[in-house]
N, C-alpha and C positions, 0 to 999 in steps of 0.2 A: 300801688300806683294810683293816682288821681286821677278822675276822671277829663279831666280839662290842663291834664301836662302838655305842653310843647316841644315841638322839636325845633332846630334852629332856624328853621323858615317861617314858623309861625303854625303851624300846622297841627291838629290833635293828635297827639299819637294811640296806637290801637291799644285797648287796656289789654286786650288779648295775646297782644306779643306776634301778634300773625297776620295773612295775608300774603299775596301774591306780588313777587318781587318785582313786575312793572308798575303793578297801583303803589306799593311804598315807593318806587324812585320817583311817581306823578308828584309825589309831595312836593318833590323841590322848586314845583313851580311855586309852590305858596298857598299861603292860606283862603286867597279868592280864585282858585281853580278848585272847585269843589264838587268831588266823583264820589258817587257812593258803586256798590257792588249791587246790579242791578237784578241779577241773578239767582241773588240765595233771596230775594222776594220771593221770585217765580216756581224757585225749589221751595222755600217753605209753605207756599199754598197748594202749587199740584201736584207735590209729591212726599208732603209732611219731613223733607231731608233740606237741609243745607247743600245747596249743588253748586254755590258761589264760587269766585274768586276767576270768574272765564268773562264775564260778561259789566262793561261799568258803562257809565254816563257820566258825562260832564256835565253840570249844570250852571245854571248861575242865580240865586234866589234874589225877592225883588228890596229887600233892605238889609243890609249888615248889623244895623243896629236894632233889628227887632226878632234877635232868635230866640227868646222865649217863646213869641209868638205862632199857637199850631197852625192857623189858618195863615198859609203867606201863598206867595202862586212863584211860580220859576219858570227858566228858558229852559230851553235844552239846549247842550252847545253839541255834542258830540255822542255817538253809542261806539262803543270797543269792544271787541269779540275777540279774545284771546286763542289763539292755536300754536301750538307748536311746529306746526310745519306747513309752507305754501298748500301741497297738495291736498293737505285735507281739510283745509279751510274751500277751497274751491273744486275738491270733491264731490262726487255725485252722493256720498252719507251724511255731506253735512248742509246739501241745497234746500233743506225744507225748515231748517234753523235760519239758514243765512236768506231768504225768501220774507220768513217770518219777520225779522230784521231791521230791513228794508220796507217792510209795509209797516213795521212800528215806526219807525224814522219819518215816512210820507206822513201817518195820521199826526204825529207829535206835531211838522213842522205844518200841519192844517191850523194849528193853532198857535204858532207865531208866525211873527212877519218873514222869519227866514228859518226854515228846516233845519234841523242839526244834519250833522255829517256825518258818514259811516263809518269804520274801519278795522280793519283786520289788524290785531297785533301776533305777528309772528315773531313767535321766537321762545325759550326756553329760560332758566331759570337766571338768568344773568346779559348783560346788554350784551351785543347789538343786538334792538328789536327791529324787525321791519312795520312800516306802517301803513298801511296799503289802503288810501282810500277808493272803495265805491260810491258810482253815482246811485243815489237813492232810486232811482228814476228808471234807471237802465240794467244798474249791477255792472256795470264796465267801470275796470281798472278807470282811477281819474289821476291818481298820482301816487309815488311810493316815494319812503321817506328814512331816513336811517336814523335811527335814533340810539346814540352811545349814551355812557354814563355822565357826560359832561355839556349835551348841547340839547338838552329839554327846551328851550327857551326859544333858541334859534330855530329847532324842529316845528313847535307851534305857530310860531311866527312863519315858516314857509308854510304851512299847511293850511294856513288862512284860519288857526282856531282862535288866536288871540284875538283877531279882530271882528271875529264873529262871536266869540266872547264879550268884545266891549258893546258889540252892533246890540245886542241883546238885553245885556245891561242896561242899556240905555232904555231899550224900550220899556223891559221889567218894574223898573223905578227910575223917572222920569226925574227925580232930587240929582240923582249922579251924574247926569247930563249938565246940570246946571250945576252942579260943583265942580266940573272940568273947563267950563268957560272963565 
């Protein structure tokens, strides 16, 4: 397989074949909703293991047309914590993760004009996932969200990602603001 194959949204497909069956259906947003697995970073330096595939970010980088380029800077739009079940996402085992989280989320959005967003993806190897945003600020429930195999679009758009997406965008690279007027 190729390194730089497509899937019909425009999307990279994994040369690995693998991954976590919420982040593959993320794709369908397309090719500028772009989430890496933020986790098998975190596994590979403090625990020399691949721990991936529970934990992504949404991003948004600050030019399309310069990805060769290593030095670039990015928004954050979103962090996802994958769990399999309400309870033990808001568990007393998993409060010093979901703590931890939440204080990544405050210092990221110290550094843009709007914080990213939080949230929990419940759910198991196949849709419906729940999407449960927390306030970064507080950790109280702010809104939950259902998300099937068919309304990724609709979902973002009620959960204010798309437009916090574009809000970022904008700021990121300053050209794309001016190619929408």
């Amino acid at each position: 397989m190729k390194f730089d194959q497509r899937d019909a949204s425009g999307v990279r497909i994994r040369a690995d074949g693998k991954g976590d069956s919420w982040a593959q259906d993320h794709r369908q947003l397309g090719p500028t909703f772009n989430m890496t697995d933020f986790d098998a970073v975190l596994g590979l330096v403090a625990f020399a293991a691949n721990t991936g595939e529970k934990l992504f970010m949404e991003y948004v980088p600050d030019n399309y047309q310069n990805r060769p380029n290593v030095i670039r800077q990015y928004a954050n739009v979103a962090m996802f914590d994958r769990k399999t079940n309400r309870e033990y996402a808001f568990g007393e085992t998993n409060r010093v993760s979901l703590s931890w989280h939440l204080d990544h989320c405050r210092k990221i959005g110290a550094s843009q004009p709007v914080p990213p967003k939080f949230f929990f993806v419940i759910g198991r190897d196949q849709p419906p996932w729940m999407l449960i945003e927390l306030d970064i600020e507080t950790g109280a429930v702010v809104a939950e969200h259902c998300l099937t195999a068919m309304n990724w679009r609709e979902v973002w758009q009620a959960a204010g990602l798309t437009g916090l997406r574009d809000q970022l965008r904008r700021w990121i690279d300053p050209s794309a603001a001016q190619a929408k007027r």
